[in-house]
GUDREN-126027 format. One record per residue (C-alpha): residue number from 1; x, y, z. Coordinates in pm, whole numbers, always signed. Example, Ala and Ser with C-alpha at 12.3 -4.5 7.8 and 13.67 -1.06 7.14 Angstrom:
<atoms>
ATOM   seq        X        Y        Z
ATOM     1    +1230     -450     +780
ATOM     2    +1367     -106     +714
</atoms>
This chain:
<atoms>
ATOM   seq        X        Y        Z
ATOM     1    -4644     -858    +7257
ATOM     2    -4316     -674    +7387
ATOM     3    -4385     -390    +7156
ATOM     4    -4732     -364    +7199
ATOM     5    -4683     -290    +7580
ATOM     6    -4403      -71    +7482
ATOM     7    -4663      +93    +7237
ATOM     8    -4905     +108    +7523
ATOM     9    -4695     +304    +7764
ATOM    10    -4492     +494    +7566
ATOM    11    -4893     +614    +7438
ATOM    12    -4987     +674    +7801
ATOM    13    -4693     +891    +7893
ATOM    14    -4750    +1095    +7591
ATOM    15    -5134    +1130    +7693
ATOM    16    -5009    +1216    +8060
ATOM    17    -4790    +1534    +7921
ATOM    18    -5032    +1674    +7693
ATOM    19    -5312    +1670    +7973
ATOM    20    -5063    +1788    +8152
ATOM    21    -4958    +2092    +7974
ATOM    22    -5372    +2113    +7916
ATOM    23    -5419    +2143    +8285
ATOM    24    -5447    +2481    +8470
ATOM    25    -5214    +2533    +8795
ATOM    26    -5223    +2234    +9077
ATOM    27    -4507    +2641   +11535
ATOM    28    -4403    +2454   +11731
ATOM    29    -4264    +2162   +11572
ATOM    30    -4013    +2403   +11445
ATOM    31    -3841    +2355   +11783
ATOM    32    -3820    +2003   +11709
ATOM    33    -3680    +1784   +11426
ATOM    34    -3946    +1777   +11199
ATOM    35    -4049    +1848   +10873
ATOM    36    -4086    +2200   +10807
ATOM    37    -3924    +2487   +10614
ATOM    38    -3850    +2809   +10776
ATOM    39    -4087    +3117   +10687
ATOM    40    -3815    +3336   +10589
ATOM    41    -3755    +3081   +10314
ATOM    42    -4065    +3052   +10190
ATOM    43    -4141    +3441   +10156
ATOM    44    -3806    +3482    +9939
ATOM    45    -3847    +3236    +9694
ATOM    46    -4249    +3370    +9692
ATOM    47    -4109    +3728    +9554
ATOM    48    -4026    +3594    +9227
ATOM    49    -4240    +3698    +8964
ATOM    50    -4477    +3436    +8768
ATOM    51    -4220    +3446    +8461
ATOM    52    -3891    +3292    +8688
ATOM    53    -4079    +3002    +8851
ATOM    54    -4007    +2666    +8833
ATOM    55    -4247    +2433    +8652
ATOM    56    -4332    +2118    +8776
ATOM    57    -4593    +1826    +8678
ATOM    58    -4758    +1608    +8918
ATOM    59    -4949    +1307    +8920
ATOM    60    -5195    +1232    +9155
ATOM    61    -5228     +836    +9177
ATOM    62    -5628     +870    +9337
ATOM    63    -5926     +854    +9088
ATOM    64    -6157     +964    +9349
ATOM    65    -5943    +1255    +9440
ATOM    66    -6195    +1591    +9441
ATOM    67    -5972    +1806    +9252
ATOM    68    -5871    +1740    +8918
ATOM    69    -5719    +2114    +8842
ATOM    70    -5415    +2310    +9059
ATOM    71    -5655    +2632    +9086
ATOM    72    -5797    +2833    +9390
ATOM    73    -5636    +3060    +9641
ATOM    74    -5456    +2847    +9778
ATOM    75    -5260    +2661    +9519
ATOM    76    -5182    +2984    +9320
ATOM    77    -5058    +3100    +9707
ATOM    78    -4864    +2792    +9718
ATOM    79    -4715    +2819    +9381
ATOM    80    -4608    +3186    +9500
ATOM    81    -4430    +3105    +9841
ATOM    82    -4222    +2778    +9662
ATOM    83    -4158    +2970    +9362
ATOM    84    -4336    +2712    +9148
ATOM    85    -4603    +2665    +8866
ATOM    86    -4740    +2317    +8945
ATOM    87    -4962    +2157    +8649
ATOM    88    -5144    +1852    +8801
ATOM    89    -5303    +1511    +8596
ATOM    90    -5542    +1318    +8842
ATOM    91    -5537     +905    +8785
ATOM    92    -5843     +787    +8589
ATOM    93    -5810     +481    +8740
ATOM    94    -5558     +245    +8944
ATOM    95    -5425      +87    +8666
ATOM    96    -5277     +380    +8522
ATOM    97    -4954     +457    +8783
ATOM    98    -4799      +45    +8711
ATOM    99    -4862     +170    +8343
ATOM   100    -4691     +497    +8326
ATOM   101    -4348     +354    +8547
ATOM   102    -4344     +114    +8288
ATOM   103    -4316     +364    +8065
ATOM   104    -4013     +528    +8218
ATOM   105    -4170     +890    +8109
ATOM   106    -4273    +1022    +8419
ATOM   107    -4370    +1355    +8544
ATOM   108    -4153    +1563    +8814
ATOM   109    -4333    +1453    +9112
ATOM   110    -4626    +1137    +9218
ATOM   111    -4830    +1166    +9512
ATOM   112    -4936     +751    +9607
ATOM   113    -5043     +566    +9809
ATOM   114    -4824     +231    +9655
ATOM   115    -4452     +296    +9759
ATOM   116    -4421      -64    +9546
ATOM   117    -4374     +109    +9206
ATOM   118    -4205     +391    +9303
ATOM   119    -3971     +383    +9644
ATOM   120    -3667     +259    +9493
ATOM   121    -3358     +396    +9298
ATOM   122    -3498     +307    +8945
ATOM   123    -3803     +483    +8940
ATOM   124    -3738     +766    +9199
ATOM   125    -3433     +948    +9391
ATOM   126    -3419     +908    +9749
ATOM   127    -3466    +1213    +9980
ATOM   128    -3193    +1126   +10185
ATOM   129    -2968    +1134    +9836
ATOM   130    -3105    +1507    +9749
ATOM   131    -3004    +1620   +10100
ATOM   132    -2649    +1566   +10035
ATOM   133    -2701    +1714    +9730
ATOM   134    -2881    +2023    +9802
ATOM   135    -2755    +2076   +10143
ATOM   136    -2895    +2469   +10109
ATOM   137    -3255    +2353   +10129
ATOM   138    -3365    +2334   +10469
ATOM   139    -3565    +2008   +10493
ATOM   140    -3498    +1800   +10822
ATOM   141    -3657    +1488   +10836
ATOM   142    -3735    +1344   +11217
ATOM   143    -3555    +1039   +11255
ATOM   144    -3903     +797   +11387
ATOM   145    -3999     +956   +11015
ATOM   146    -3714     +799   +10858
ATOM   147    -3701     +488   +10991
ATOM   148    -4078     +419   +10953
ATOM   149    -4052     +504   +10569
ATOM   150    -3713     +338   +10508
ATOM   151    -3708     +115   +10164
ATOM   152    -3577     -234   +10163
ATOM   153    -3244      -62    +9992
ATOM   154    -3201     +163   +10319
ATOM   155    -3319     +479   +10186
ATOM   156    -3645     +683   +10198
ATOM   157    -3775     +803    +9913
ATOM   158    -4097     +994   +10056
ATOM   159    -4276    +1055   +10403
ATOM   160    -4638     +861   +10387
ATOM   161    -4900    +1105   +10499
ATOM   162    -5104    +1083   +10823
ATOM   163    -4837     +969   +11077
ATOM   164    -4641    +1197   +11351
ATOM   165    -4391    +1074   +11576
ATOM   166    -4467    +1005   +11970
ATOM   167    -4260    +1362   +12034
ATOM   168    -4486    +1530   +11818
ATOM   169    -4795    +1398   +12037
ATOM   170    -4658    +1533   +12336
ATOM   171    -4653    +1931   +12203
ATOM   172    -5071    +1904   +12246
ATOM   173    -5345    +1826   +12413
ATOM   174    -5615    +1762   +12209
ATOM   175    -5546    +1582   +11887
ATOM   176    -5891    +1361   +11765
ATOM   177    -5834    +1057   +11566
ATOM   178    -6036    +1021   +11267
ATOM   179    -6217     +686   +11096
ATOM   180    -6562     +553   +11002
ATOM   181    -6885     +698   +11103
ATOM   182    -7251     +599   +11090
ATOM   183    -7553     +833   +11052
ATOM   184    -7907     +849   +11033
ATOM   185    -8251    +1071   +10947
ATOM   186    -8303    +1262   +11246
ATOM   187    -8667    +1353   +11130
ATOM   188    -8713     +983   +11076
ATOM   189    -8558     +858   +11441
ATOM   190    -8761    +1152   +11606
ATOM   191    -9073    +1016   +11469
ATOM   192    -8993     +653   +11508
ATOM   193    -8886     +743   +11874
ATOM   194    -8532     +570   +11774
ATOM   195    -8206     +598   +12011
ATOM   196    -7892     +440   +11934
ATOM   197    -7722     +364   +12275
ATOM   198    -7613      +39   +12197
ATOM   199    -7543     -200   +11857
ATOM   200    -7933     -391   +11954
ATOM   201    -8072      -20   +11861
ATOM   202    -7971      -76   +11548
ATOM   203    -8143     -401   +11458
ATOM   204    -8503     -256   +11585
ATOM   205    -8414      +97   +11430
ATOM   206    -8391      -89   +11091
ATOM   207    -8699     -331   +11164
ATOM   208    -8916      +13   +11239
ATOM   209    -8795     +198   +10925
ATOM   210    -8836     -135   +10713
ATOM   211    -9225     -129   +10826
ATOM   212    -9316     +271   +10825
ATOM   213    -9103     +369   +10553
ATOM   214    -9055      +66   +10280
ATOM   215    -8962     +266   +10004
ATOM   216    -8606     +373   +10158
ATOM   217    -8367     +145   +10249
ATOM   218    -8316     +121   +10606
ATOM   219    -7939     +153   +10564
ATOM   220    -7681     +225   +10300
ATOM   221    -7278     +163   +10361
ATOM   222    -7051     +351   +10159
ATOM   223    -6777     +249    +9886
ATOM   224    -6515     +279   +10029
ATOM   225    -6544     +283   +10407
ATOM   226    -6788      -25   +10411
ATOM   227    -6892      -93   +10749
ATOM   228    -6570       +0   +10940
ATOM   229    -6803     +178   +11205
ATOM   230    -6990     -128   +11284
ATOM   231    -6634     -305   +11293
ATOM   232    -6473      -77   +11520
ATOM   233    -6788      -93   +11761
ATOM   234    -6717     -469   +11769
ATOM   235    -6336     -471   +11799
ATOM   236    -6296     -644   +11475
ATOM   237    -5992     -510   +11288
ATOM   238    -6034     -374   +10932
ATOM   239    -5742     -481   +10692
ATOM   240    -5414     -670   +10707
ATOM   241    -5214     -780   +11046
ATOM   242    -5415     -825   +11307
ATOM   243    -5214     -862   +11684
ATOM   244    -5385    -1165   +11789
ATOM   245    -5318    -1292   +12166
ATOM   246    -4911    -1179   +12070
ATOM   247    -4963    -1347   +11693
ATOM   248    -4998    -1118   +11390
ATOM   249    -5268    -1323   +11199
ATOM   250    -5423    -1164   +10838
ATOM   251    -5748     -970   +10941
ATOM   252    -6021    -1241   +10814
ATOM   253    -5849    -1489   +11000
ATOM   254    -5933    -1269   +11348
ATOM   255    -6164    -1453   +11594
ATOM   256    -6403    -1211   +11592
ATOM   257    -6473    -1198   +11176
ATOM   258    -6746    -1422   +11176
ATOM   259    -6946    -1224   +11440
ATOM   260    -6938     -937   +11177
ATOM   261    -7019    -1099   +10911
ATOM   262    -7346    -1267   +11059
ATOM   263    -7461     -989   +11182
ATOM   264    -7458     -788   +10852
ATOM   265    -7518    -1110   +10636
ATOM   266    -7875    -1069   +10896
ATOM   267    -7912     -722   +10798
ATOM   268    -7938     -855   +10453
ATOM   269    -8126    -1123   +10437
ATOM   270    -8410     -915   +10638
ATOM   271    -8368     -640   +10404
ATOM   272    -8232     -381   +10552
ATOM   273    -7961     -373   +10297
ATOM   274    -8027     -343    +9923
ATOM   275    -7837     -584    +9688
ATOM   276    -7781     -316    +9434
ATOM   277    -7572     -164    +9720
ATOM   278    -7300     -443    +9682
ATOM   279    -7283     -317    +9318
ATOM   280    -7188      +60    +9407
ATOM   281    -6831     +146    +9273
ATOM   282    -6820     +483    +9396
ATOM   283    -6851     +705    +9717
ATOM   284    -7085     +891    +9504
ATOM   285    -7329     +600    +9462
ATOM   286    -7402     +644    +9858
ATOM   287    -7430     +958    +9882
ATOM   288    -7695    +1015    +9596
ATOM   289    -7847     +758    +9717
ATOM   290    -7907     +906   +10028
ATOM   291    -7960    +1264    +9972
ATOM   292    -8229    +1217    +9759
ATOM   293    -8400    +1014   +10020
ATOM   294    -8390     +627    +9981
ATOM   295    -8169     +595   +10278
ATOM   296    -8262     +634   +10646
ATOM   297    -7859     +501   +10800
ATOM   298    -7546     +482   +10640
ATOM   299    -7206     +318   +10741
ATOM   300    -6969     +575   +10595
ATOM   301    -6686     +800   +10739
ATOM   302    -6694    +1002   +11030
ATOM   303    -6735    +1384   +10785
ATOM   304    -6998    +1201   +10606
ATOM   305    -7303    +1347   +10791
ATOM   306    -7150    +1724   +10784
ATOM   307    -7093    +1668   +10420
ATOM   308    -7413    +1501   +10329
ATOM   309    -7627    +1806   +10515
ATOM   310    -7482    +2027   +10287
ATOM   311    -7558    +1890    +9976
ATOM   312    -7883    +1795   +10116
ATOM   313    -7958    +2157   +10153
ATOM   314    -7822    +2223    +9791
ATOM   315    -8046    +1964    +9668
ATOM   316    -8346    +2122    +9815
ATOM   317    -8398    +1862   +10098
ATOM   318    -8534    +1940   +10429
ATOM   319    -8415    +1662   +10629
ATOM   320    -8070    +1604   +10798
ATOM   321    -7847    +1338   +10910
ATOM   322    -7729    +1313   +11276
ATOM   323    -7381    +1122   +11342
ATOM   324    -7388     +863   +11606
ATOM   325    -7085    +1027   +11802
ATOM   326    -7076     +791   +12137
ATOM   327    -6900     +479   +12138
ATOM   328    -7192     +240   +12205
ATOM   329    -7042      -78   +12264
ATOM   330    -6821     -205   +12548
ATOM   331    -6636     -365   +12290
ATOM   332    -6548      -82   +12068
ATOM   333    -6180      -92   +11973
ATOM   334    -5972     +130   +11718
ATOM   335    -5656      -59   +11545
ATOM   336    -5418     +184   +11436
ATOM   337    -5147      +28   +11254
ATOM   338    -5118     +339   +11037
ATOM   339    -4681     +423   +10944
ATOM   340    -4804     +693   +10632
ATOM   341    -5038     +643   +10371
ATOM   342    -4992     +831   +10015
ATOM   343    -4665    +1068    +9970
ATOM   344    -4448    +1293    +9763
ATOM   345    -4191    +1115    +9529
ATOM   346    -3958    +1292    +9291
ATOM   347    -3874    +1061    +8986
ATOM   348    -3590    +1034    +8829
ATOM   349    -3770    +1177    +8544
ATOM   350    -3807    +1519    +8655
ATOM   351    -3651    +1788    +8442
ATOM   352    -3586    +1993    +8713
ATOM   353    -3501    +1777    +9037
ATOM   354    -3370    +2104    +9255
ATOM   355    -3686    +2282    +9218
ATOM   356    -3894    +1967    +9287
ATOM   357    -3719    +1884    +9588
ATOM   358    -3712    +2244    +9711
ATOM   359    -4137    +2173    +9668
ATOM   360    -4125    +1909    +9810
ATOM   361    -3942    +2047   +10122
ATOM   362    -4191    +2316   +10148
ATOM   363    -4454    +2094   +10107
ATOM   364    -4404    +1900   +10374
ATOM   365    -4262    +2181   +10625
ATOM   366    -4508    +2288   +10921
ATOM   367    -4608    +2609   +10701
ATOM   368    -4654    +2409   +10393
ATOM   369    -4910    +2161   +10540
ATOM   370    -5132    +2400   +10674
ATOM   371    -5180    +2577   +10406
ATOM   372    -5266    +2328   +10157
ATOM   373    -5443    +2151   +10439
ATOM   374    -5574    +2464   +10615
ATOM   375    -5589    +2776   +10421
ATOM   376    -5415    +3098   +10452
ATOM   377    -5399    +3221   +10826
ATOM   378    -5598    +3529   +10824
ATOM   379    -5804    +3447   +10572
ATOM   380    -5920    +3118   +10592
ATOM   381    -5847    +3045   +10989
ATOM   382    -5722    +3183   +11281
ATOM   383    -5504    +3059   +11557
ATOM   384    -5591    +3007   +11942
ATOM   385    -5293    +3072   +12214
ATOM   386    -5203    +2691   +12171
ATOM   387    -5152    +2705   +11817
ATOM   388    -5513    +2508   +11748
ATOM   389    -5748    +2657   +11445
ATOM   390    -6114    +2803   +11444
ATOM   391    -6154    +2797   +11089
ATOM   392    -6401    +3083   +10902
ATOM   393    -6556    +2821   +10661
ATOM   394    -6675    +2485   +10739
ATOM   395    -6365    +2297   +10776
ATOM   396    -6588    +1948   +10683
ATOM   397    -6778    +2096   +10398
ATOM   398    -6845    +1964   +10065
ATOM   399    -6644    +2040    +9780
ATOM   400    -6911    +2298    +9697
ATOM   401    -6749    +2493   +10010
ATOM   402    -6399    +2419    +9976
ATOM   403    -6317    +2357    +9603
ATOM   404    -6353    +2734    +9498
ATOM   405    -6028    +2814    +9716
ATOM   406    -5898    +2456    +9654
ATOM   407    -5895    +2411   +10064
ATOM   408    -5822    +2053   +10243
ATOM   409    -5775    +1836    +9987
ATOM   410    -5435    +1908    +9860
ATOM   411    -5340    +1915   +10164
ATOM   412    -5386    +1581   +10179
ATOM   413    -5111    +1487    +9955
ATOM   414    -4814    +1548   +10258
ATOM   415    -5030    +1615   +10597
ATOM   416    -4906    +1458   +10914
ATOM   417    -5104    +1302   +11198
ATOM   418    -5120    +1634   +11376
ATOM   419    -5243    +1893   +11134
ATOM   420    -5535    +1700   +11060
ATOM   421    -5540    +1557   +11426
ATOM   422    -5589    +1925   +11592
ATOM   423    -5792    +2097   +11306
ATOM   424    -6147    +1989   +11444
ATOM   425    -6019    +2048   +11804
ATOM   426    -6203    +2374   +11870
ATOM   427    -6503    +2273   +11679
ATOM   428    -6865    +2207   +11796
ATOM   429    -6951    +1981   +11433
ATOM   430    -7062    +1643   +11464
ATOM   431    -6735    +1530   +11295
ATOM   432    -6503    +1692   +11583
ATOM   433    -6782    +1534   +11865
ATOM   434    -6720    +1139   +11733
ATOM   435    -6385    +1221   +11698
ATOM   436    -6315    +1334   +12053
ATOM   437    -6525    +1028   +12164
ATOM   438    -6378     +783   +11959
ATOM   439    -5966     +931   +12045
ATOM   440    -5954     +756   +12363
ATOM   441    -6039     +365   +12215
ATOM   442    -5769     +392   +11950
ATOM   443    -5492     +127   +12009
ATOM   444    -5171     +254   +11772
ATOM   445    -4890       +5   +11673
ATOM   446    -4747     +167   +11390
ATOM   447    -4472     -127   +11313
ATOM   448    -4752     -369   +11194
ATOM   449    -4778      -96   +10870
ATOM   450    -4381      -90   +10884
ATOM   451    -4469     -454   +10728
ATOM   452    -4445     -371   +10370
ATOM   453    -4355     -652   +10033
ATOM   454    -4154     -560    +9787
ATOM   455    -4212     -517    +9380
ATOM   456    -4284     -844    +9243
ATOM   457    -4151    -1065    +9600
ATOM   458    -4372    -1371    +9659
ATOM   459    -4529    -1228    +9942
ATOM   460    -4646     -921    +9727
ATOM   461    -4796    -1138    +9473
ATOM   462    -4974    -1366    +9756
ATOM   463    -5094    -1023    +9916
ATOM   464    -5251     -919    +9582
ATOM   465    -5442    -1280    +9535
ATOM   466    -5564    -1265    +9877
ATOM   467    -5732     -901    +9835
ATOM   468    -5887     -991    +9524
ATOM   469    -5997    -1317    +9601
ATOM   470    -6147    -1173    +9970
ATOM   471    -6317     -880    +9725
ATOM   472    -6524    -1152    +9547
ATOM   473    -6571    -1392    +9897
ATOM   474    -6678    -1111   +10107
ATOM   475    -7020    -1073    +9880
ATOM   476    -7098    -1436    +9864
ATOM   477    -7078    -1430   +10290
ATOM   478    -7237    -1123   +10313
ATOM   479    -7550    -1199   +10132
ATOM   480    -7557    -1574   +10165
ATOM   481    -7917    -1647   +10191
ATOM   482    -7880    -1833   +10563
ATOM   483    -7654    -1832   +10859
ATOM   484    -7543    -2131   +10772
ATOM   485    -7442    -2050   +10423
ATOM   486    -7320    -1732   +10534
ATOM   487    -7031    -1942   +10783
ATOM   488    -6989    -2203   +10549
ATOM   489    -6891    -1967   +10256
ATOM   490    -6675    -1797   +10512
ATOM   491    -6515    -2162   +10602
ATOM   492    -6459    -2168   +10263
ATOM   493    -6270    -1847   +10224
ATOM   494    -6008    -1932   +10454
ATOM   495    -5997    -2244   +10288
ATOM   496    -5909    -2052    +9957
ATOM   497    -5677    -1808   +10158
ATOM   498    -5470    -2078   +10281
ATOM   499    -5409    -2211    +9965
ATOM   500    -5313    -1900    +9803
ATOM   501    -5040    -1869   +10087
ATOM   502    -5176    -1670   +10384
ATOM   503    -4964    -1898   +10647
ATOM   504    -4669    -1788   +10440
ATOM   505    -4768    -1376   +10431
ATOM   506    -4812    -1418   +10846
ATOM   507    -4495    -1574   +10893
ATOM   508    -4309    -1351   +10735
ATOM   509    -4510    -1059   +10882
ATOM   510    -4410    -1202   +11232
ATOM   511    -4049    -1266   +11165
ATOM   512    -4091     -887   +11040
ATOM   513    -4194     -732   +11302
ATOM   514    -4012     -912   +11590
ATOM   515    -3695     -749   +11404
ATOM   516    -3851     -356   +11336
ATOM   517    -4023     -435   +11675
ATOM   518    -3698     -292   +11901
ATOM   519    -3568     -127   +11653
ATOM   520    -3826     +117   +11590
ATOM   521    -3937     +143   +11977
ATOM   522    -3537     +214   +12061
ATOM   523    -3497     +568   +11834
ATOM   524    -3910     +618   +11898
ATOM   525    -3799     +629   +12290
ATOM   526    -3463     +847   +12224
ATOM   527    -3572    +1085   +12005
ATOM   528    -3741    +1425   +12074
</atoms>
């Protein structure tokens, strides 16, 4: 059996460097002390010529991710100002990343999401380590950044994407916080005479589509992104700690779970939702689903609508979706535990660590992040007197729009909170209007995602039964075919998540955070 896992990944990191080698090419806050790399930098390594750059391979760990190839504008830019040819492989699925680090033949750089596998010394080399080593490459890290993405061993071995530090707030005015959405058929509402002003509008919006229009569903939630809108209208929070009366408690456990769960569990058993729906297993499923017509609503993210109206039009339609963008419930609520999602790591596999970290610095640097995230100013976007961008494409397009150039996505890989925070700030779309409404109900407490489990601990392996086990639960409370059914099989999955050890993963995410607690809010209040 020993060798036939060997076998296995030895196999898979042989597959993962041929597709490799198959694949085509992948302002202010320099006042402060941030991430960024200085422009002069960045044009003089850019004046090599194609021949004398570096080459690096990458591995994305998302299977949904848009781009599977390095190519456009604005990758080949990117591989000209960091000196670098950057071949890219894209996961084919999640079980792929556990299987190549088992392998110990990794490429030069991973961009993930699960800083399990990879943020520690076996696996990966600390950034704090290549600083000392490479002293030359201008890459400060803000101290809130490396505190927040410190391992268990002390060091940091990547910055988790989507988080700025409280100074870094302070430099604007208008940053939006992003999340779910939920949309519907204009045409339809406008001849149904719907509003949605408050969460009853959407129980007698679905009853009137279910009676004039039976051969669409009256609403469709997405893959992914389930029915986080409906949650955050209700103040229910989505996933992990929850900050109950001064109490972290896991999220099902929250008082306000079985609220949500009747509710849509009603939605279902009227027939508003279709059970093949509970069978989607992509983000995809939805959205065909919906362009072609069988949807009037869907639960999905707040870009969904501006996305789905353009392949709508591609598709020939003549109907489009309007985004609810008030917050119609007195009860709406936003919990942001968010410390940094995926990030940059540099294994200890790379061939060529100086050039990878000297990526990696660029990468992440102010000028780095807005061009994979952005464009190329001039070209793609300008910028206003307060260094916010009007963008000369549609920033929330579908990959029909943005792919060509390779905009966005990749810049997704090392954004922070505020490049993706400001970019919709001088827009009129529906995405920047929810955005802007839904800013001001957002309650952040990043030190709840500071609570992190280690490889292989007992709390990691309790955290991994619970998902799964709430994965399977979730559709037998959901469509339970009564009320009562649907609270008794919830009953019964706290029943099964308290034997699996969810009193054990809230103690130690208490005792957790009453020790990061003061820690993190004394160098979050000193630094600048």
């Amino acid at each position: 059996m020993k060798n036939a896992k060997r076998f296995l990944a030895a196999a898979l990191a042989a597959t993962l460097v041929l597709s490799m080698s198959a694949c085509g090419s992948t302002t202010d806050s320099q006042k402060a002390e941030g991430t960024q790399t200085s422009n002069d930098t960045a044009k003089a390594v850019g004046e090599a010529t194609t021949s004398e750059r570096a080459k690096l391979t990458m591995f994305v760990d998302e299977a949904w991710w848009p781009y599977d190839t390095w190519n456009g504008a604005i990758p080949e830019e990117f591989n000209k100002r960091a000196n670098v040819d950057i071949q890219v492989t894209r996961a084919a699925d999640d079980k792929q990343l556990p299987m190549l680090v088992a392998s110990g033949d990794l490429p030069d750089l991973i961009d993930s999401y699960r800083y399990q596998y990879l943020a520690n010394d076996k696996t990966c080399i600390p950034f704090d380590t290549l600083q000392s080593q490479y002293p030359d490459v201008k890459f400060p890290v803000h101290s809130v950044l490396q505190f927040v993405n410190k391992a268990s061993d002390g060091h940091y071995y990547s910055i988790g994407c989507g988080y700025s530090p409280n100074s870094e707030y302070k430099k604007y005015d208008k940053i939006l916080t992003e999340g779910p959405g939920f949309f519907y058929r204009e045409d339809i509402a406008k001849e149904l005479g719907l509003n949605f002003n408050s969460l009853a509008d959407l129980d007698t919006a679905f009853a009137k589509v279910k009676t004039a229009h039976p051969e669409m569903s009256p609403v469709a939630f997405n893959y992914i992104h389930g029915f986080g809108w409906l949650k955050q209208m209700m103040g229910v929070p989505t996933s992990n700690y929850y900050n109950e009366d001064g109490n972290l408690v896991w999220y099902i456990r929250a008082k306000k779970q079985l609220e949500y769960y009747k509710k849509v569990n009603e939605w279902y058993r009227l027939g508003y939702i279709s059970a093949d729906n509970f069978a989607f297993q992509t983000e995809d499923d939805t959205q065909k689903m919906a362009v072609s017509g069988k949807a009037f609503a869907v639960f999905g993210y707040d870009n969904h609508a501006d996305n789905y109206n353009t392949a709508v039009k591609a598709n020939g339609g003549n109907f489009n979706f309007k985004l609810v963008t008030d917050v119609i419930s007195d009860k709406a609520q936003k919990y942001d535990s968010f410390a940094g999602g995926r990030g940059l790591y540099i294994t200890k596999s790379s061939k060529n660590v100086e050039a990878a970290y000297k990526t990696v610095a660029y990468a992440y640097g102010d000028e780095g992040m807005k061009l994979l995230m952005w464009g190329i100013e001039g070209e793609d976007y300008t910028l206003d007197s307060k260094g916010y961008p009007t963008f000369k494409y549609d920033f929330q397009g579908d990959n029909s729009v943005l792919q060509p150039r390779g905009l966005k996505y990749w810049g997704w890989l090392v954004h922070n909170a505020i490049v993706t925070g400001i970019a919709d700030a001088n827009s009129s779309s529906q995405t920047a209007q929810v955005r802007i409404s839904l800013t001001k109900y957002v309650k952040h407490d990043p030190v709840i995602g500071m609570i992190r489990f280690a490889t292989d601990s007992e709390e990691s392996v309790i955290n991994n039964k619970l998902s799964e086990m709430i994965k399977a639960e979730e559709a037998r409370i959901l469509m339970a075919d009564s009320e009562q059914a649907c609270e008794a099989a919830y009953n019964d999955m706290i029943k099964k998540a308290d034997s699996i050890g969810m009193a054990k993963l809230e103690k130690y995410g208490n005792e957790t955070y009453t020790k990061l607690k003061p820690e993190y809010e004394k160098i979050a209040d000193n630094a600048e």
